[in-house]
C-alpha positions in Angstrom: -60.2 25.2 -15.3 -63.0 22.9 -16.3 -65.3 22.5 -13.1 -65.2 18.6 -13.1 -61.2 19.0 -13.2 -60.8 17.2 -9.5 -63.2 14.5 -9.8 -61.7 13.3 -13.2 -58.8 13.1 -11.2 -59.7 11.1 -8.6 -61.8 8.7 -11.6 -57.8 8.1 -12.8 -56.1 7.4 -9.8 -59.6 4.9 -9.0 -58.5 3.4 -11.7 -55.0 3.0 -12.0 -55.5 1.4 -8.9 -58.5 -1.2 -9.0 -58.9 -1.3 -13.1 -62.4 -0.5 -12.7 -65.0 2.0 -12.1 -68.2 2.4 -10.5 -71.1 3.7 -12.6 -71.1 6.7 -11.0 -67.7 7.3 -11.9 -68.0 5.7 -15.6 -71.0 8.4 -16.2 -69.0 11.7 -14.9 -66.1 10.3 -17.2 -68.2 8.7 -20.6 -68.3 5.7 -22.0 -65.8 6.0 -25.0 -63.0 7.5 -22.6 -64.0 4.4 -20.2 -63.3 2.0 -22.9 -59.9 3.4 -24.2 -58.4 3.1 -20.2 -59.7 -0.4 -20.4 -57.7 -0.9 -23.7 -54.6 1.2 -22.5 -54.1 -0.7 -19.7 -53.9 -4.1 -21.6 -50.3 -2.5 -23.4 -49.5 1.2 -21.4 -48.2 2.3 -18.4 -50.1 5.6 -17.0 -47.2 6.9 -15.4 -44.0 6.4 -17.8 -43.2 9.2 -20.6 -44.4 8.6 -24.0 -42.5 7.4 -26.6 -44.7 8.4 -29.6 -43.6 6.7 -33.5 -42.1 9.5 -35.4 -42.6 9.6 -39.6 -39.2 10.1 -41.7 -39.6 13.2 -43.6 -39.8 11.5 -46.8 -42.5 9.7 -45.6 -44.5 12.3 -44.4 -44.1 14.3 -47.7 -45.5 11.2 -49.7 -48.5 11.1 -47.0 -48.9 14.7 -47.2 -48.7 14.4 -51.2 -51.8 11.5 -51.3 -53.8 14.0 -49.1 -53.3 16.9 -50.9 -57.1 16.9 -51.8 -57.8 17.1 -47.9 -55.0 19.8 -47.3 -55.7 22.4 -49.4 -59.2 22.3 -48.5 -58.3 22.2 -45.0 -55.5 24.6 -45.0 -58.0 27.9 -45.4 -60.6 26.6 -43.0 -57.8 25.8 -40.3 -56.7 29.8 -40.6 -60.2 30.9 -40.3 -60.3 29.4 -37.3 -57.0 30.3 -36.4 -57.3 34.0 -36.4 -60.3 33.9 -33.5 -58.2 31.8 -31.7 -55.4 34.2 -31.0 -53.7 34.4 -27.5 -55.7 31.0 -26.6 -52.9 29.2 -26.3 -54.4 26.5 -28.7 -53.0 25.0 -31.6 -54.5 23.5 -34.7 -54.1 20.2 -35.5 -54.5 17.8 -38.7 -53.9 14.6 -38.7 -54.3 11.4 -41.4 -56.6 8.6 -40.9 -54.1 6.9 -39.0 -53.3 9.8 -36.5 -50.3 10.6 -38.3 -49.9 14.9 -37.4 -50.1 16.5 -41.0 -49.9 20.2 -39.7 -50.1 22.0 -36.8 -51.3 25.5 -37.0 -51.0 28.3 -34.3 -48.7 31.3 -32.2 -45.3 30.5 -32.2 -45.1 30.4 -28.4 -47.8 27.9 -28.4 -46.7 25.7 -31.0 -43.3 25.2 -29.4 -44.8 24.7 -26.2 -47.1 21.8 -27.7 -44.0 20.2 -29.1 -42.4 19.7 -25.7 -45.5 17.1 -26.3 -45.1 15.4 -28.8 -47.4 17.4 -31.0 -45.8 17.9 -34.0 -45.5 17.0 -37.9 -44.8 13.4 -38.3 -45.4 11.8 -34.6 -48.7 9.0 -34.8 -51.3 9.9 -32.0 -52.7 6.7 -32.1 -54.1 5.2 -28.7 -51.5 2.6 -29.1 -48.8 5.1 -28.5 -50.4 8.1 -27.2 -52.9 6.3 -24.8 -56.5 7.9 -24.8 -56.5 11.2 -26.5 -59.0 13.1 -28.4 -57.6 12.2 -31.6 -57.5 8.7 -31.4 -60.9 8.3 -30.3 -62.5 10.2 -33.0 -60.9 8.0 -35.5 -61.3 4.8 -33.7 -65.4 5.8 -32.6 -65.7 7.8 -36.1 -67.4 10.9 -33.8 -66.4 14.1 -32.3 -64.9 13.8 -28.4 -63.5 15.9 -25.9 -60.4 15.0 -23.9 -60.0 16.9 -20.6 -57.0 17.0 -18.2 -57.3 13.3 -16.2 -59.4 11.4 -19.1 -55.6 11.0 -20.8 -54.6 7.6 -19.5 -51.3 8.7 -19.6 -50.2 11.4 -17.0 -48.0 13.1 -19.2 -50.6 14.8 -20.9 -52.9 15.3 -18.0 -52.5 19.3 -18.3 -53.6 19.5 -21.8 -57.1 19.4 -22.9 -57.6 17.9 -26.9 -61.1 18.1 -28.7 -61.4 16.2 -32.1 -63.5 15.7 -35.1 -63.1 13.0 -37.9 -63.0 14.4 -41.5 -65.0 12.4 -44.2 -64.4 11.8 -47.8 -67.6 12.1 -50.2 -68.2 8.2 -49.7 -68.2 8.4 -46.1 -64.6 7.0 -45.3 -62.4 8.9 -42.4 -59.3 10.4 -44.1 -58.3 12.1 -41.5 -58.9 14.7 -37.8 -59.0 18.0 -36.9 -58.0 18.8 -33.5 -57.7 21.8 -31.0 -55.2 21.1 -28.5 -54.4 23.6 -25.5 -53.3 23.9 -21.8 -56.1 22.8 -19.4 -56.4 25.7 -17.3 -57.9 27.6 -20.5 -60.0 24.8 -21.3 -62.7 26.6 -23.4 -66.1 25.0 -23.7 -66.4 26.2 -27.2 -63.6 24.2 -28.2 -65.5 21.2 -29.5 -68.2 23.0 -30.7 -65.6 24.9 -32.6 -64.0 21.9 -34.1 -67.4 20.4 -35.3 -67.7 23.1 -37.2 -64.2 23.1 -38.7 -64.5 19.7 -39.9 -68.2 20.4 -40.5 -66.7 23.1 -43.2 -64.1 21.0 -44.4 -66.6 18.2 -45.3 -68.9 20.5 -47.2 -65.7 22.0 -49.4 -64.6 19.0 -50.1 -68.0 17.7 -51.5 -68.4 21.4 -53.1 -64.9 20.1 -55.2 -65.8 16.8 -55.7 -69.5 17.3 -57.3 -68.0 20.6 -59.1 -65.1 17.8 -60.6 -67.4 15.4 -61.5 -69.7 17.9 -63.5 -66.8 19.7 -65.2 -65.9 15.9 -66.1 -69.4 15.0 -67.4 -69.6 18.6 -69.0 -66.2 17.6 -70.9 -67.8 14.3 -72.1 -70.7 16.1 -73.1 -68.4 18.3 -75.0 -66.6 15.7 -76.3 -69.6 13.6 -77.5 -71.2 16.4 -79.2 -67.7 16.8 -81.0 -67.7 13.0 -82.0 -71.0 12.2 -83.0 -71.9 12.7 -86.7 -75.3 14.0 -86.1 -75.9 18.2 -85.5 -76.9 19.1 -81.9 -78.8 22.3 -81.1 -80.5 22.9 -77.5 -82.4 25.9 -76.4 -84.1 27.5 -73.3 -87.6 27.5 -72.6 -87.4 31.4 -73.7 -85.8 30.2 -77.1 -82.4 31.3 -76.5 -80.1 28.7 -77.7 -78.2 27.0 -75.2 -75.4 25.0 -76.9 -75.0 23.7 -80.8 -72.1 21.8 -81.8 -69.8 22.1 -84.8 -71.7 19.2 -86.7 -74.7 21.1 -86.3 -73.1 24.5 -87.6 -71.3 22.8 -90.7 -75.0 21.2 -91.8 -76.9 24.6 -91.4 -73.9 27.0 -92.7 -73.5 28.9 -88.9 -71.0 29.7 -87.0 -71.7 27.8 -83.4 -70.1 30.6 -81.7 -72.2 33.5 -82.8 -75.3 31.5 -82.5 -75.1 30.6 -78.9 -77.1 33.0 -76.8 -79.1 34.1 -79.8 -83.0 33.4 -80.2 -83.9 30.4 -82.0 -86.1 31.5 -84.3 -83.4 34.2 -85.3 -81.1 31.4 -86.7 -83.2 28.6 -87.4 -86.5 28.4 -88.7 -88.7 25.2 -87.1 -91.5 23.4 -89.7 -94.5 23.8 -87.9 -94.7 19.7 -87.0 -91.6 20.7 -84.6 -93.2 23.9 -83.3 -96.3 22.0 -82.5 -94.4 18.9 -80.5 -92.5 21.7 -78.8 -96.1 23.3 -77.5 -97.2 20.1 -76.4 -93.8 19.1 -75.3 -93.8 15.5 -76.8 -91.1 13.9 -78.7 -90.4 13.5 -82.3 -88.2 10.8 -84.0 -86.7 10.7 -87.2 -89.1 13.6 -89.0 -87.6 14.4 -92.4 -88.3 18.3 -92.2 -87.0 21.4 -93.8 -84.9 24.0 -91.6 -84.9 27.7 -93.1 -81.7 29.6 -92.7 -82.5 32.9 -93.6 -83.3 31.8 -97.5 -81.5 28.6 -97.7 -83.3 25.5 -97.2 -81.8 21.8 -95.4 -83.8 19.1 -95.6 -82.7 16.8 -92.3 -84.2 14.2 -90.6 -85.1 15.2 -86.9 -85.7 14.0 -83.0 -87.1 16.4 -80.9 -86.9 15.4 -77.1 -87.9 17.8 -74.3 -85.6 17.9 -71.4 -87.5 17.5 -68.4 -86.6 17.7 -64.6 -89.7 15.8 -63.0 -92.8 18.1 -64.3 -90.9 21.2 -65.2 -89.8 21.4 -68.5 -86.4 23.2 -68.9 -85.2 23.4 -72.1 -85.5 21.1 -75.9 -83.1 19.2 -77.7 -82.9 18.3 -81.2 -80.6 16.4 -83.3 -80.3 16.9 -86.8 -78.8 14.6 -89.9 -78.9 15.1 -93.5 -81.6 13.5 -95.4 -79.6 12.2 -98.2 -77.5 10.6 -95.6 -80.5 8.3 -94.2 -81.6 7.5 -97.9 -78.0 6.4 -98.9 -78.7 4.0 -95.4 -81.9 2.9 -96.5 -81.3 2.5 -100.1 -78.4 -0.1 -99.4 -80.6 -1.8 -96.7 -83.6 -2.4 -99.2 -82.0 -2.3 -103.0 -81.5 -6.2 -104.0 -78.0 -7.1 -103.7 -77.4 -8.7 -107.3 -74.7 -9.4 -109.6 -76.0 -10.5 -112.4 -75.1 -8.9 -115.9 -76.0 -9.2 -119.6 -72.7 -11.1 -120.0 -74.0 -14.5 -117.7 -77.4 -14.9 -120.0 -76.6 -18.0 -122.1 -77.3 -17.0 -125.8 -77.0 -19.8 -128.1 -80.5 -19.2 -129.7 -81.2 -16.9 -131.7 -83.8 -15.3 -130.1 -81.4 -15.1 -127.1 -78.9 -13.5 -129.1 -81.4 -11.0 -130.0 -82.8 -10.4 -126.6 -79.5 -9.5 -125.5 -78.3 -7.3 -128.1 -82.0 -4.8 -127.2 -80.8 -5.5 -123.5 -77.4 -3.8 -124.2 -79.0 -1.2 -125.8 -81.1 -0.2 -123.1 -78.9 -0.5 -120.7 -76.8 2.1 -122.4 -80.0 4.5 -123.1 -81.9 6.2 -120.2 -85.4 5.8 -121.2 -88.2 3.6 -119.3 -87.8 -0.2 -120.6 -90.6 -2.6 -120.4 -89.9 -6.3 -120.8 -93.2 -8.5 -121.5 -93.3 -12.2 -122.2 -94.9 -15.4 -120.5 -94.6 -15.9 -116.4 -91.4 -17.4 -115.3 -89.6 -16.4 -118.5 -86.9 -14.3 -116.5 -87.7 -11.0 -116.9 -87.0 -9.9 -112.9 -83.5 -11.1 -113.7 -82.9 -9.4 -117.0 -84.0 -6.2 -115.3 -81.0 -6.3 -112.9 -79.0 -7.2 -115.2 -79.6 -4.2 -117.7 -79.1 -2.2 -114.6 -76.0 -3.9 -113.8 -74.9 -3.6 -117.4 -75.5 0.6 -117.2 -73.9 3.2 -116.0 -76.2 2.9 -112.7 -74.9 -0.8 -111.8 -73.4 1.3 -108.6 -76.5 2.9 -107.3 -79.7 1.3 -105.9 -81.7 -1.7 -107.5 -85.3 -1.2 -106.3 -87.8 -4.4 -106.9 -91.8 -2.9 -106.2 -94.5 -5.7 -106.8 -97.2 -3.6 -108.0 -99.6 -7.1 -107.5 -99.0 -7.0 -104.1 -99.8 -3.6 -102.9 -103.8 -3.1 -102.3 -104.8 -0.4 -104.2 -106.0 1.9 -101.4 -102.5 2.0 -100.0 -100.6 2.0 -103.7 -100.4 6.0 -103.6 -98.8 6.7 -100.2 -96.7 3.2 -100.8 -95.2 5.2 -104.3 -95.0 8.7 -103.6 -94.2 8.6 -99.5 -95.6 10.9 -96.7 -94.3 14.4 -96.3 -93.7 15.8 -92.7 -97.1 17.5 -91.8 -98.0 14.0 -90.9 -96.8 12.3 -88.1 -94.6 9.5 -89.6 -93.0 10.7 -92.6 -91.9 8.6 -95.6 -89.8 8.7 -98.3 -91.3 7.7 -101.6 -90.2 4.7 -103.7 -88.6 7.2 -106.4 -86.2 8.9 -103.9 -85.1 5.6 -102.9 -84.0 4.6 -105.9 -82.9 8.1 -107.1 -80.0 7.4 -109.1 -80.7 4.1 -109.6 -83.1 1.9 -111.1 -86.7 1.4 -110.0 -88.0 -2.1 -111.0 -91.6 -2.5 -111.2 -92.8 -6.5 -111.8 -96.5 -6.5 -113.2 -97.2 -2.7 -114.0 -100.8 -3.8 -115.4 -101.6 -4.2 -111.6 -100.8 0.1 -111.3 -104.0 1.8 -110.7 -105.1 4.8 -113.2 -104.3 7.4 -110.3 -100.7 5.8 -110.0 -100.4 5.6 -113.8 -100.8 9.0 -114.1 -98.3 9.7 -111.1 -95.8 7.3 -112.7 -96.3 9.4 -116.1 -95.4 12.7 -114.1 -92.7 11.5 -112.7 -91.3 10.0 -115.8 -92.1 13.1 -117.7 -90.8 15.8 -115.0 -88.2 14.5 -112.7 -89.9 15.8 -110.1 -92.1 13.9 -107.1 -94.2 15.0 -104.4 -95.3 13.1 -101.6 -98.9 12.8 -100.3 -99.6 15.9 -97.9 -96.6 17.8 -99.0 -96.1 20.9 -101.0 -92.3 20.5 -102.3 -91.9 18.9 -105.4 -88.2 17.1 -104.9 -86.0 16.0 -108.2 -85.3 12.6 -108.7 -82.8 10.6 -111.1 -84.3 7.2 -111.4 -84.8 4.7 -114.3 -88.0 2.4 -114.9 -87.7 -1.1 -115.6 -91.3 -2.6 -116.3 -92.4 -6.3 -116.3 -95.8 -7.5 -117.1 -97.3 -10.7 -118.8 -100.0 -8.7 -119.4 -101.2 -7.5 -123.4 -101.0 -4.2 -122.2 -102.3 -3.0 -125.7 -105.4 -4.8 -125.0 -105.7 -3.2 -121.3 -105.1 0.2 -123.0 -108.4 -0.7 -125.6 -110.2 -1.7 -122.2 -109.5 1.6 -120.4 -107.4 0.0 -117.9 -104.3 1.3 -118.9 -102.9 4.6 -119.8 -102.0 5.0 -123.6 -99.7 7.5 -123.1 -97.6 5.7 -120.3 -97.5 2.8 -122.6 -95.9 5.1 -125.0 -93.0 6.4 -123.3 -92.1 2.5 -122.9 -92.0 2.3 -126.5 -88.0 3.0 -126.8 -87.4 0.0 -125.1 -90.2 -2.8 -125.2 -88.6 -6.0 -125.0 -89.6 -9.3 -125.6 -88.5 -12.2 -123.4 -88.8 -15.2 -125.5 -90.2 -18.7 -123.8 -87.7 -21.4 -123.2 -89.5 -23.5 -125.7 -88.3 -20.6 -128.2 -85.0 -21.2 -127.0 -84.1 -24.7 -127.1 -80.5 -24.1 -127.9 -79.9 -22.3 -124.0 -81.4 -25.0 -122.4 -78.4 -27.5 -121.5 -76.6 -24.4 -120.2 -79.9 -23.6 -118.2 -79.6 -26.6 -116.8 -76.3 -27.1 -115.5 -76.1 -23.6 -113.9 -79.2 -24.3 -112.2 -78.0 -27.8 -111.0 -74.5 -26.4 -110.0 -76.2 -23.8 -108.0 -78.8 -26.1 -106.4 -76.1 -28.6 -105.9 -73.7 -25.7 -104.1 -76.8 -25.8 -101.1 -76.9 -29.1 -101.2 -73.1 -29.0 -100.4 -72.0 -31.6 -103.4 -71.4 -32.0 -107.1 -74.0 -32.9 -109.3 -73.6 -34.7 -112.4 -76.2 -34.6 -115.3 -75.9 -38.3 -117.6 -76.3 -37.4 -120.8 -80.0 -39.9 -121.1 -81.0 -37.7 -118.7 -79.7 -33.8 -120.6 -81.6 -35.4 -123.4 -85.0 -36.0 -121.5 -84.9 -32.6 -119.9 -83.5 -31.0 -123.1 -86.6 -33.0 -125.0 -89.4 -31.5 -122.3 -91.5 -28.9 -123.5 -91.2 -26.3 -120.4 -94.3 -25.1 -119.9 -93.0 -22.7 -116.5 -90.5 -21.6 -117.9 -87.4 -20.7 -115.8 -89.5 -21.5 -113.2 -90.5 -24.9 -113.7 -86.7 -25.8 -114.7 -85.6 -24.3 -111.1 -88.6 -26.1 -109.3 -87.8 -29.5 -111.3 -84.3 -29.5 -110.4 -84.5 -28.6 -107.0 -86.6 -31.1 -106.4 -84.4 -33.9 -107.9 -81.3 -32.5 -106.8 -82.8 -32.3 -102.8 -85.1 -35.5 -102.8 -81.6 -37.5 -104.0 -78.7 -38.5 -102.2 -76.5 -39.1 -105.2 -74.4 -36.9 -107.2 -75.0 -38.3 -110.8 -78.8 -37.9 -111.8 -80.2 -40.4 -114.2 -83.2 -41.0 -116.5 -84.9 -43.0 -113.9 -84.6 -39.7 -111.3 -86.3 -37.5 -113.2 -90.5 -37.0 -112.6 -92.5 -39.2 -114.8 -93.8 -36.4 -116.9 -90.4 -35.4 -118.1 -89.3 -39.0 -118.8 -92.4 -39.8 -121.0 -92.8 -36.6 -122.4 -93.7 -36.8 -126.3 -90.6 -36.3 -128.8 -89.9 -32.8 -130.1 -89.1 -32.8 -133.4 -85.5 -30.6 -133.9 -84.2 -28.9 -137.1 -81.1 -30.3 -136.6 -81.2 -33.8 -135.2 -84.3 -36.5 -135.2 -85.3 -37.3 -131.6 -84.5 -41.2 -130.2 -88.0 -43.4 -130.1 -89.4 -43.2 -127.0 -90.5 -46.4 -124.9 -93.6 -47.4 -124.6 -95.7 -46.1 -121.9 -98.5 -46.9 -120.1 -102.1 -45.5 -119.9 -101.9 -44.9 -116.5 -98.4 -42.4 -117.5 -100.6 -41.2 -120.4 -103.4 -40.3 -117.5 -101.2 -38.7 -115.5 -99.3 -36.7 -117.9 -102.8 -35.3 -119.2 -103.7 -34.5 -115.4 -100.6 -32.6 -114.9 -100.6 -30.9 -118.4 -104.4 -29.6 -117.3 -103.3 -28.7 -113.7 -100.2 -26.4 -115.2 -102.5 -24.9 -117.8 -105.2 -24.4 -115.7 -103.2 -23.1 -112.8 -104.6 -25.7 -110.3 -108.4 -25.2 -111.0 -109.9 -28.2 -110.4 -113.1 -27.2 -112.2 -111.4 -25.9 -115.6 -109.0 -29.2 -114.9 -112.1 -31.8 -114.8 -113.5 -29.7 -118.1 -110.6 -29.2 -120.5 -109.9 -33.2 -119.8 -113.8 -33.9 -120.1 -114.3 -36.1 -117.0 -116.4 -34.9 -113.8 -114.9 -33.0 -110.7 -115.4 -36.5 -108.3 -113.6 -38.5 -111.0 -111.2 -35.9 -111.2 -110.5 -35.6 -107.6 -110.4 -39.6 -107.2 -107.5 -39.7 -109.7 -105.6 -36.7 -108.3 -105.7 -39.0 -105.0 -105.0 -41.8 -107.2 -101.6 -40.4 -108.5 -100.8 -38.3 -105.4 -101.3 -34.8 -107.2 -101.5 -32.1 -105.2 -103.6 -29.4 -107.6 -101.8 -26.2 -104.8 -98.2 -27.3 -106.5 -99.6 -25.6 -110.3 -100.7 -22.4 -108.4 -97.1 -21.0 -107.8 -97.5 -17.4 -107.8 -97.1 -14.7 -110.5 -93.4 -13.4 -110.3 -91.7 -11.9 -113.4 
């Protein structure tokens, strides 16, 4: 009998009877238990039986199914318990979040006799039905409580004593109770302490299960994103043992994942030394092209390299692994020029265009180096793609390297790449246009120590990158352009003879448009449809104005034509273009005589026309230099400034620059 037994007694019937208590009586009884009288006796009579809700059996079965979680961890703790508890006269009770009973656990004689109370599967010990009871209050004050004799409002259960404890899910939420409920006079003052740690035990198993769930799951993602992604995993140990390597990884290096695992590193795979060297320092590496050695079989991959760290303690390294050729396919169709162009769309009236085609088809069939030379702006960038287009390579890459634009310092590494013993490595120029064709626009701009790379590569197939010591084959055509006399440069010392020879198969001359007077009109209207397809509208060429444009001696070439009409198709609003819309120099252009028709006289034209023609004729054949300008037209630089103002001539608009 708990010593307190009589003067919780007399705090009920002090109660019953006034409603209240003095603080005195309040602190022998506890707060919580307090409050719950004050509550019960708004809806509960102290002294009439209980009528406590009972759960269907269906219903309970469908509770006892959503906890299931919560009972099969309890379940073993709950018979722990149980066995140390024999001949107490205590049962063990489970309850819901709701006071529901789930189970009750104990002797046979003592769970009969705690029936005769109520205390069974499927009655709710809520303080709405049960009045104050340990059970209630742990879920209602979400702590542990001790219910003795008296502090149960209702009088019914005034010889048991209950002690409770609230169960928590892993977010914090009550689910449900575990109780010990007994006869008072073996009151036990172990009993809570008992059922703290019950629940205690319970809490701990079931955040065991749930963090030991959520890392199978993540381990199963893991698993399954190694098995998705197209890139080769490997991890190892800080010992070197390997860890984990997925199938991707095993098809790429020719092992079986399997027999790897557990084995040393270095017994499977052999590391370049740039990976061996981040792995001592413990830094990362991205996308390194290296060679792996297995046994005597060579893979060259591109790499990342990423220490796994937990705060300062390293504990193992990562690396994923793809095929090299792979990138290079990626990178070829990101920087080879989209183009569609094909021997069969150059116009060929003339005869020198006729010509020029027929040695472009039979380039494009051969699989020697081609060179095409001529003035700038005669087309020759677009006759390279479409020789390529036109041969058996039209489906692999189309690279375009401006040799004039790469500073000669920098031209090596730009060519050949950078091989893996350097921090960055790069693939050269010839592996990414291996199959394909490489298209080089003003070779005379190659410097002798890139000649004589060039000629290697030409000659052998082979390239190796600067810092490397593997020569790697490549299949790759050259398609030259210059508007240089290369012959002359050769005579100068500025040019490799014997490079220029191996362009002799195919050395093709592009013809100016003035030599081609016959493909002009179709010039024109493609480049006017396709100007006027930006502009969003038809354009229409009068034929006064064909025979102006026809009649103008092109000194730019292609160029000039695609400059002069863009400008008259975007600086007017109307679809037809007449004589009066073209500029002044191709309307009073002087008469070329034709073999085959005598040209219309021309109107008379000014002086001031006359002056400005001259001006513009200078600026194109001087390229904008004012100085050789103001001599070849034998007037002084002011003079020659004042009428450049004069006419509104910007000299910048003749220095367009060099593209073949």
């Amino acid at each position: 009998m708990p010593p307190h037994l009589s003067r919780l007694k007399t705090c009920w019937q002090h109660f019953i009877t006034t409603g209240t208590l003095d603080e005195a009586e309040i602190a022998a009884l506890s707060h919580p238990i307090y409050r719950s009288w004050q509550r019960c006796a708004l809806r509960l009579s102290p002294t009439r039986p209980p009528r406590l809700p009972q759960a269907r059996t269906d219903v309970l079965e469908q509770v006892r199914l959503a906890l299931f979680e919560m009972l099969a961890t309890a379940r073993p703790c709950l018979e722990d318990v149980l066995q140390f508890s024999e001949g107490s006269g205590f049962v063990l009770v489970l309850t819901d979040g709701t006071g529901c009973v789930l189970d009750v656990l104990g002797e046979p004689d003592a769970v009969r006799a705690m029936s005769t109370y109520h205390l069974r599967p499927g009655a709710y010990w809520s303080e709405g039905a049960a009045g104050t009871n340990a059970i209630a209050l742990a879920l209602l004050d979400a702590m542990p409580i001790e219910v003795v004799g008296p502090a149960h409002y209702l009088q019914a259960f005034h010889t048991l004593t209950s002690a409770a404890a609230p169960i928590h899910d892993v977010r914090g939420h009550i689910i449900g109770t575990v109780a010990m409920v007994g006869p008072v006079d073996r009151y036990n003052a172990h009993t809570l302490a008992t059922v703290m740690a019950t629940t205690k035990a319970i809490h701990n198993q079931l955040h065991t299960d749930y963090y030991l769930a959520t890392a199978n799951r993540h381990l199963t993602e893991l698993q399954s994103v190694f098995r998705a992604i197209s890139d080769g995993v490997i991890s190892w140990n800080p010992d070197g043992r390997i860890m984990h390597i997925n199938e991707r990884a095993g098809d790429l290096l020719g092992i079986a994942p399997e027999q790897a695992r557990g084995r040393f590193l270095h017994d499977v795979v052999q590391l370049p030394p740039l990976v061996q060297q981040a792995q001592q320092e413990e830094r990362t590496l991205l996308d390194a092209e290296v060679t792996l050695w297995v046994g005597r079989r060579s893979f060259d991959v591109m790499l990342c390299f990423h220490p796994i760290r937990h705060g300062a303690h390293c504990l193992g390294y990562l690396a994923t692994i793809r095929p090299a050729q792979r990138v290079r396919n990626m990178v070829q169709r990101i920087v080879s020029m989209p183009t569609t162009l094909t021997l069969d769309d150059i116009p060929a009236h003339a005869p020198a265009s006729r010509r020029l085609v027929r040695l472009a088809r039979q380039a494009a069939r051969g699989r020697a180096p081609v060179l095409l030379y001529g003035e700038s702006g005669v087309g020759k960038s677009p006759l390279a793609a479409a020789i390529h287009n036109s041969s058996p390579r039209a489906d692999h890459p189309f690279i375009t390297v401006h040799c004039r634009a790469i500073p000669h310092e920098l031209m090596i590494a730009e060519f050949l790449g950078i091989d893996q013993s350097a921090d960055q490595s790069r693939p050269s120029k010839f592996e990414l246009a291996d199959g394909g064709t490489l298209h080089l626009t003003d070779i005379e701009y190659l410097s002798l120590e890139m000649q004589s790379a060039l000629l290697h590569v030409i000659d052998s197939g082979m390239v190796m990158r600067l810092a490397g010591t593997r020569a790697i084959p490549v299949d790759v055509r050259i398609i030259a352009t210059t508007t240089a006399d290369l012959d002359a440069l050769v005579g100068a010392g500025h040019f490799h003879a014997d490079l220029l020879y191996r362009f002799n198969a195919f050395r093709i001359f592009v013809p100016p448009l003035r030599e081609r007077t016959e493909d002009l009109e179709t010039l024109i209207e493609r480049t006017a449809a396709r100007i006027g397809r930006q502009a969003q509208r038809r354009v229409h060429i009068t034929p006064e104005a064909m025979e102006l444009l026809r009649r103008y001696t092109w000194h730019g070439n292609i160029r000039e034509l695609e400059s002069v009409m863009e400008r008259i198709i975007l600086t007017n609003d109307r679809s037809v273009i007449r004589p009066e819309d073209l500029p002044s120099n191709i309307r009073f252009a002087t008469a070329r005589t034709s073999a085959n028709a005598a040209s219309p006289a021309l109107p008379v034209r000014s002086l001031d026309d006359l002056e400005r023609e001259a001006i513009e004729r200078a600026g194109w054949a001087c390229r904008g230099n004012v100085s050789r300008m103001a001599a070849q037209l034998g007037i002084s630089r002011t003079t020659l400034w004042r009428r450049l103002k004069q006419y509104g001539i910007d000299p910048n608009r003749f220095r367009a620059p060099s593209r073949s």
